[in-house]
Backbone as JSON, one array per atom type, in Angstrom:
{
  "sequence": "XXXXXXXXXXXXXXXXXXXXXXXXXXXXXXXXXXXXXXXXXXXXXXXXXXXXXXXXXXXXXXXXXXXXXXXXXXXXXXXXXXXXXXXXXXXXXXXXXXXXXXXXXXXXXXXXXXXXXXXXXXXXXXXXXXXXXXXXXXXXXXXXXXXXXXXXXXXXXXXXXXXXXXX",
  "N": [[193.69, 47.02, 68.0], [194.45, 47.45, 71.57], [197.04, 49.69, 72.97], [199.05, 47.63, 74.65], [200.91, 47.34, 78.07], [203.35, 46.08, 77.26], [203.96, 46.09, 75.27], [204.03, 48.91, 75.61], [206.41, 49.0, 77.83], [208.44, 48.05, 76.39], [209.07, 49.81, 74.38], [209.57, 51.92, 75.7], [211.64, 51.14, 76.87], [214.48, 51.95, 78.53], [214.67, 54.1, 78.42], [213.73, 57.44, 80.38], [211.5, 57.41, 82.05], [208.9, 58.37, 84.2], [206.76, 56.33, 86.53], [204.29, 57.35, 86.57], [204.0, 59.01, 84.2], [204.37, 57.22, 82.44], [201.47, 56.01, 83.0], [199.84, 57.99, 82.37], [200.44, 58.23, 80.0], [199.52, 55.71, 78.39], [197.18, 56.19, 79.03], [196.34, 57.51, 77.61], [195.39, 56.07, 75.28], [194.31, 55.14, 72.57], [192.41, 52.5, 69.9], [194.18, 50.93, 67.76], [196.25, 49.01, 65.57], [199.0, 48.01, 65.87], [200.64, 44.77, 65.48], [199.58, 44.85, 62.45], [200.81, 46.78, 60.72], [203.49, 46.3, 61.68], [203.9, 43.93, 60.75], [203.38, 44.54, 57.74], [205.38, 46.42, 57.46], [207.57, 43.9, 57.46], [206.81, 42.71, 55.08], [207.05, 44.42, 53.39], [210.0, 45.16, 53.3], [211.01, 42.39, 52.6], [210.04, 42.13, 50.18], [211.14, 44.18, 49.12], [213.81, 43.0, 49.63], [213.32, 41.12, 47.75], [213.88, 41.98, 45.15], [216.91, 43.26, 45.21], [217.54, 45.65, 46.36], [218.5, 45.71, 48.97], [221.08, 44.41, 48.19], [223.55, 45.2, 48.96], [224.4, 46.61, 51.85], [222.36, 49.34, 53.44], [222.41, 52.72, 54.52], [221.47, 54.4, 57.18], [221.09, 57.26, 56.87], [221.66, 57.18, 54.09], [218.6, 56.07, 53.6], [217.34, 57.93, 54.61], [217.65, 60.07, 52.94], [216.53, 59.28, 50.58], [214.2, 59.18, 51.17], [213.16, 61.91, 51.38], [213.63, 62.49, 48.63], [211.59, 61.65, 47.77], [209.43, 62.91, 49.26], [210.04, 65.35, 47.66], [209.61, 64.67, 45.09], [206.7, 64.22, 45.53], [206.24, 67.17, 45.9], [206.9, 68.14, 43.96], [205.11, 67.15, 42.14], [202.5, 68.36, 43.1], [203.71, 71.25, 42.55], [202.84, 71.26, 40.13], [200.75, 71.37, 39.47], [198.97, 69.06, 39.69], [196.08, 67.55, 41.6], [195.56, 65.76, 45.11], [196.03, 62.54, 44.55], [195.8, 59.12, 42.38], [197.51, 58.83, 39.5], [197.67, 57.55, 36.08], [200.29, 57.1, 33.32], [199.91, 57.71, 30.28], [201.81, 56.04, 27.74], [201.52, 56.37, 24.98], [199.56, 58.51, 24.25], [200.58, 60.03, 25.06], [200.1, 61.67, 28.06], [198.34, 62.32, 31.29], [196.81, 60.22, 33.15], [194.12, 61.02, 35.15], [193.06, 58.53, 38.23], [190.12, 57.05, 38.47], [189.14, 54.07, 40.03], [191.23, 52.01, 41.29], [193.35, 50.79, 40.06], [192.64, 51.47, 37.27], [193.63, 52.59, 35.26], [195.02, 53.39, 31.43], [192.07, 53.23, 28.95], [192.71, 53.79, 26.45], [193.52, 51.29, 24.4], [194.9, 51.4, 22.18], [197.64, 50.53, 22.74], [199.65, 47.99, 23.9], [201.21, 48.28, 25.88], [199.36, 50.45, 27.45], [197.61, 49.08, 29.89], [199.59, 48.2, 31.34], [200.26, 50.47, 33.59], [202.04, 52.66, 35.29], [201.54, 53.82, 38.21], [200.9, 57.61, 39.14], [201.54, 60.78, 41.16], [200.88, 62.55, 43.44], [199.62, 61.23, 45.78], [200.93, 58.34, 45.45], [203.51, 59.27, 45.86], [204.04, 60.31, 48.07], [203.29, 57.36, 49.35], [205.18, 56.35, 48.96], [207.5, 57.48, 50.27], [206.28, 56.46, 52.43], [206.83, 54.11, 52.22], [209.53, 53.66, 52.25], [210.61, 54.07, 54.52], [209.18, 52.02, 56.04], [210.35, 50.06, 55.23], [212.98, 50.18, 55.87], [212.43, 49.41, 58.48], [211.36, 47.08, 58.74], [214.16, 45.88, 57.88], [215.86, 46.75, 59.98], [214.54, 45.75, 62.23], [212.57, 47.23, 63.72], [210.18, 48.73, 65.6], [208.08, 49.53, 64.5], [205.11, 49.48, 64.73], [204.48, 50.06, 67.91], [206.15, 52.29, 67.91], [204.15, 54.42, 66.66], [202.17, 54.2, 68.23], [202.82, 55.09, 70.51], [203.57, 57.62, 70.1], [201.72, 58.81, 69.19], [199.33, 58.8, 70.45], [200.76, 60.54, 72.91], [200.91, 62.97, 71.62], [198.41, 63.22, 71.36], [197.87, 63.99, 73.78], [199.24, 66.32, 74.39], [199.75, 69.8, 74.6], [197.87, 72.79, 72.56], [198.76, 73.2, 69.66], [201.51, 73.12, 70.71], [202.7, 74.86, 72.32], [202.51, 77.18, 71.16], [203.72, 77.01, 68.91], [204.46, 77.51, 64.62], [204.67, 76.03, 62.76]],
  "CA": [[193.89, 46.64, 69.36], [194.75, 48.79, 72.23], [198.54, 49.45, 73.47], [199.36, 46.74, 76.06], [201.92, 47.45, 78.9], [204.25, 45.3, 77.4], [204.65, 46.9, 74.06], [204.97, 50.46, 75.6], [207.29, 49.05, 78.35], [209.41, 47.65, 75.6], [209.38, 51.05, 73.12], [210.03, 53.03, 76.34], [213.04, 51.11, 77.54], [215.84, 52.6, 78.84], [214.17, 55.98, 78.22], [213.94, 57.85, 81.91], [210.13, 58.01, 82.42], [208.53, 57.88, 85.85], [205.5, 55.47, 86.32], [202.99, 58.49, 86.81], [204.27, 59.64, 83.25], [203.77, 55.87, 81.75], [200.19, 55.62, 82.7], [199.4, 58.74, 81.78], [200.65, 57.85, 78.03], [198.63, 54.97, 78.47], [195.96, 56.49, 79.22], [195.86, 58.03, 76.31], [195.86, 54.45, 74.31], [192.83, 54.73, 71.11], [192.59, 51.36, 69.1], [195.66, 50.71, 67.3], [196.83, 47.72, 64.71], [200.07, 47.53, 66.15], [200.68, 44.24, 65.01], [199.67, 44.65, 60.89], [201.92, 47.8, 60.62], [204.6, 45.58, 61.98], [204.04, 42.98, 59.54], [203.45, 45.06, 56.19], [206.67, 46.67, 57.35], [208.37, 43.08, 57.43], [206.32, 42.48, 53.83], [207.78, 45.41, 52.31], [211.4, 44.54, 53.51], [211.03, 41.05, 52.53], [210.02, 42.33, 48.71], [212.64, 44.78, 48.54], [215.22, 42.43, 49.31], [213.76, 40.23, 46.65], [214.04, 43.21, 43.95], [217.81, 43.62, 44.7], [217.37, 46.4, 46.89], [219.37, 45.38, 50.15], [222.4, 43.2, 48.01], [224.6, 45.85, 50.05], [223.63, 47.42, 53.42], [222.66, 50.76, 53.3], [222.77, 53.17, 56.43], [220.38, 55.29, 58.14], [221.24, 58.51, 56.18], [220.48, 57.11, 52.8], [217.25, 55.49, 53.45], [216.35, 59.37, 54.87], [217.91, 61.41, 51.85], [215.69, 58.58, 49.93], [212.69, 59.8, 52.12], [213.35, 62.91, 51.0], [213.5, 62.9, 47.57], [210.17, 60.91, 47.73], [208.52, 63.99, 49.23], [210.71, 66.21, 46.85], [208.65, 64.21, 44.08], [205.31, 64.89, 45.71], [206.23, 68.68, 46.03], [206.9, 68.94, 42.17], [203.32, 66.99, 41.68], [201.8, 69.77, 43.39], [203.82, 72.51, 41.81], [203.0, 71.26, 38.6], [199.23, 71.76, 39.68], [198.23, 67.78, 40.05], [196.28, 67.29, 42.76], [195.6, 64.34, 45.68], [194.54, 61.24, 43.53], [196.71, 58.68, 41.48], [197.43, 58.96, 38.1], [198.75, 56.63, 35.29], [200.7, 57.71, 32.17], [199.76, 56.54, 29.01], [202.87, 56.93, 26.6], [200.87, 56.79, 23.63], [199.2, 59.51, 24.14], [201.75, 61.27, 26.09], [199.4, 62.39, 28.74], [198.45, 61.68, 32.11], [194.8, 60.46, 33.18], [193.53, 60.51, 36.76], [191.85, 56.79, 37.63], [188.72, 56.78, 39.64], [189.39, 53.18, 40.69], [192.33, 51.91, 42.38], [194.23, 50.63, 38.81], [191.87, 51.67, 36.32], [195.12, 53.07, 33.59], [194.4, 53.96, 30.41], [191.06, 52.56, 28.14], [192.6, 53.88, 24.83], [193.74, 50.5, 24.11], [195.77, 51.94, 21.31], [198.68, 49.98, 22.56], [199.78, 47.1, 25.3], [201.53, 49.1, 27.47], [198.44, 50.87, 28.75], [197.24, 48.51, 30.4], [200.03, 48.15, 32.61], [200.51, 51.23, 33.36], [202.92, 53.4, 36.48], [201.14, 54.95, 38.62], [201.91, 58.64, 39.57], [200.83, 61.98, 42.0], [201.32, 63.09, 45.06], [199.52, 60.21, 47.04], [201.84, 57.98, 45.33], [205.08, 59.83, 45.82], [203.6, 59.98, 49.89], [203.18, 56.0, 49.83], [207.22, 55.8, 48.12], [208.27, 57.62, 51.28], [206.32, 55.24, 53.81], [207.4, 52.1, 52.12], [211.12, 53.23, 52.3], [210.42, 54.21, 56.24], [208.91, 50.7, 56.9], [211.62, 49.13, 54.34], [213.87, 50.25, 56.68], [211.7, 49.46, 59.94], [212.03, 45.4, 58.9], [215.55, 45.61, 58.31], [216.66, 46.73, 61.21], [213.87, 45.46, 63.94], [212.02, 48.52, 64.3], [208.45, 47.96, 65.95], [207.12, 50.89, 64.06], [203.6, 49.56, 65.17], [204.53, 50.1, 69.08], [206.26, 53.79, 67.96], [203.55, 55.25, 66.25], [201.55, 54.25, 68.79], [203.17, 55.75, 71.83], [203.74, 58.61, 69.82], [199.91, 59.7, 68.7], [198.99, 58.71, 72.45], [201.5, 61.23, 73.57], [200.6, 64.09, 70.95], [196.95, 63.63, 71.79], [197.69, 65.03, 75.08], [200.16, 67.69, 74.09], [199.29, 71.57, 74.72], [197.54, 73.06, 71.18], [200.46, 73.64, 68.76], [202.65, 72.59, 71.62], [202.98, 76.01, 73.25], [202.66, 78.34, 70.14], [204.8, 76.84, 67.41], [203.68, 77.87, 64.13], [204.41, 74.89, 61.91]],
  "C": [[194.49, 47.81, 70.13], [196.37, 48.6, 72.61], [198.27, 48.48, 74.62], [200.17, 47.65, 77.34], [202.93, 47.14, 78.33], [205.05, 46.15, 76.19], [205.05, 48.61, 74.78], [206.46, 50.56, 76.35], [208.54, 49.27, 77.05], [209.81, 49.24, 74.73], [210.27, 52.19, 73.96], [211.62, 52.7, 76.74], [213.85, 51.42, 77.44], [215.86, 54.44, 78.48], [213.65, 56.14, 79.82], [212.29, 58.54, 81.37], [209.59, 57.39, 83.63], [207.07, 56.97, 85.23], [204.42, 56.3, 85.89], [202.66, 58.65, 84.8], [203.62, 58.5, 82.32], [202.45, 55.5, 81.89], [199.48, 56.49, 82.18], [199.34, 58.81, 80.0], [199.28, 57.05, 77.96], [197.51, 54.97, 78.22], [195.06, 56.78, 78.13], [195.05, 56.87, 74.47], [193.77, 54.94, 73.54], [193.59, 53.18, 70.6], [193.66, 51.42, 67.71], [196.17, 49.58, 66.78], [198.15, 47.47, 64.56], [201.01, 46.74, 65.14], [200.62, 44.32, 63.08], [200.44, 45.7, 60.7], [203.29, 46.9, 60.49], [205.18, 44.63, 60.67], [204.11, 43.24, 58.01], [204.99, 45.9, 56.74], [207.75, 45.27, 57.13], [208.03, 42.63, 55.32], [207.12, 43.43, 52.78], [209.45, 45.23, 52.28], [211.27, 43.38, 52.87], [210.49, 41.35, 50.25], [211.37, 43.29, 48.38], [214.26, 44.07, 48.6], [215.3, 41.07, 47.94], [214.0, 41.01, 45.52], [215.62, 43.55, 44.52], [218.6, 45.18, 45.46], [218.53, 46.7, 48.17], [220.69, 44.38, 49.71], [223.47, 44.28, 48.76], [223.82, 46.44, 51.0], [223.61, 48.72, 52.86], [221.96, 51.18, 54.74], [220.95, 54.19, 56.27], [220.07, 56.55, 56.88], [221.01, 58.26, 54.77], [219.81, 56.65, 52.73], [216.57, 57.67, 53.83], [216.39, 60.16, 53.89], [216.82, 60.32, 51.02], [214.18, 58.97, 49.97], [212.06, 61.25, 51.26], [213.44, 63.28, 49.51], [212.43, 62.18, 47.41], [209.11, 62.22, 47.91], [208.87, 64.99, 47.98], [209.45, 65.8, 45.42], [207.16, 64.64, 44.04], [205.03, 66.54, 45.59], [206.27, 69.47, 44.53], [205.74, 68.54, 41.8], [202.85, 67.96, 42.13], [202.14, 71.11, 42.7], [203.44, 72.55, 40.78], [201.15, 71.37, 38.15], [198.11, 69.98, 39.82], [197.6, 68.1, 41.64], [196.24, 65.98, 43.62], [195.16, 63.35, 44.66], [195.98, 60.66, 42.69], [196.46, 58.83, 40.1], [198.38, 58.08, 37.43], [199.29, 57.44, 33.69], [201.14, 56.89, 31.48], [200.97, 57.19, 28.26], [202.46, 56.79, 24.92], [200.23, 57.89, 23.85], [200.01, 60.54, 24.74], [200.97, 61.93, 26.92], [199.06, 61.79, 30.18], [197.25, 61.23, 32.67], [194.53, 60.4, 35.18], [192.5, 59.48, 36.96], [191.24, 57.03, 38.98], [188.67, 55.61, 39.98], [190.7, 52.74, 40.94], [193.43, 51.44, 41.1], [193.23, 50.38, 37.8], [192.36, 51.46, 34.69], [193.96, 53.76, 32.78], [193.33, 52.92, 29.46], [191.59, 52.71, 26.95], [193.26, 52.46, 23.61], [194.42, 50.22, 22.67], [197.38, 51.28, 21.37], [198.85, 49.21, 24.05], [199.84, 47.56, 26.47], [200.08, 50.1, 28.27], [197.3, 50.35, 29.5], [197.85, 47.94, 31.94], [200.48, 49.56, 32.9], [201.61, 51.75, 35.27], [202.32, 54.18, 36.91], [201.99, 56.08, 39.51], [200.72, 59.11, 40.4], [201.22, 61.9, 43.06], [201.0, 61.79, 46.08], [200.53, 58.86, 46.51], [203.07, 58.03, 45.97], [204.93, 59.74, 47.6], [204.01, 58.43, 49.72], [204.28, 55.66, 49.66], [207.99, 55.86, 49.71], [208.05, 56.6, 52.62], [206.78, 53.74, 53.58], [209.06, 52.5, 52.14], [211.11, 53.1, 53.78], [210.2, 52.59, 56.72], [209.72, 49.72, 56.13], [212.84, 48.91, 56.1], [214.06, 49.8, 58.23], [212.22, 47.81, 59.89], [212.91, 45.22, 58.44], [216.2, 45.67, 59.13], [216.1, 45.89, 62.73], [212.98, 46.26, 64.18], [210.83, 48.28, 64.74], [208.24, 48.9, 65.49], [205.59, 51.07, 64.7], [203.3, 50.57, 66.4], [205.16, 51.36, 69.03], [205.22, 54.47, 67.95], [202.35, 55.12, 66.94], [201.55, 55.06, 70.24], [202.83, 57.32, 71.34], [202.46, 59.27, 69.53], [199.27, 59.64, 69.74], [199.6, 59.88, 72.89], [201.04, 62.66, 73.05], [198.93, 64.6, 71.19], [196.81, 64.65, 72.58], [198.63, 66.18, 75.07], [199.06, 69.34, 74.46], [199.07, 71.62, 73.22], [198.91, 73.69, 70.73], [201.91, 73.74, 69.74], [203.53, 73.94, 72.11], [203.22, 77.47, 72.02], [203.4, 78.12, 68.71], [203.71, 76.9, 66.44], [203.5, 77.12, 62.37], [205.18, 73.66, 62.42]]
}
């Protein structure tokens, strides 16, 4: 669905933007699932507090150092020469297999456990960091949907590399 009015009013409020500026965002509006963002962020909150996760509050700053060692994880899959793609690790064989369907594991049926197996890799260790981000989004309220929508509207229309920056 496309941004409304209502959702950008709401994301923008109490942020100092002229009208001109607000339709121009607008303007920018591609099709956008708002809404299911919203809700797999309330889904993922709503499992992590049944896993034990939220029995004390935790703040801002350790859900981000959390973030952060999520990428930290993905950055050693890469150093270690894995690349994009999940992988499960069989501990009978001590090795790691890359699965061409979405929970494939291991076939060597050499023992129970590989069947259930943990998946690993980089797109993993990525998906760790967005489920703590939207963990954190339906604990507090956050419309993540109605951010990440203003925000890719807004970047659309940005200057290329936003006036020379070089990462």
């Amino acid at each position: 669905m496309q941004i409304n009015d209502n959702a950008l009013r709401k994301y923008l409020q109490g942020k100092s933007l002229d009208g001109a500026i607000f339709e121009e965002i607008k303007a920018l509006s591609t099709p956008f699932d708002e809404a299911w963002l919203n809700q797999l962020a309330a889904d993922i909150h709503e499992n992590a507090v049944a896993h034990g996760w939220w029995e004390e509050e935790r703040t801002l700053p350790e859900i981000l150092m959390l973030c952060v060692s999520e990428l930290s994880e993905a950055l050693e899959e890469f150093r270690d020469g894995k690349t994009p793609g999940i992988y499960y690790f069989c501990k009978y064989h001590d090795t790691r297999t890359k699965c061409p369907d979405q929970f494939d594991g291991c076939r060597c049926g050499k023992n129970a456990d590989c069947t259930i197996l943990k998946p690993e890799g980089i797109d993993i260790e990525l998906a760790d960091c967005i489920i703590r981000i939207l963990d954190y989004c339906g604990r507090v309220g956050i419309d993540i949907g109605s951010a990440i929508a203003v925000k890719h509207k807004y970047n659309k229309g940005r200057e290329y590399r936003h006036g020379g920056k070089k990462c």
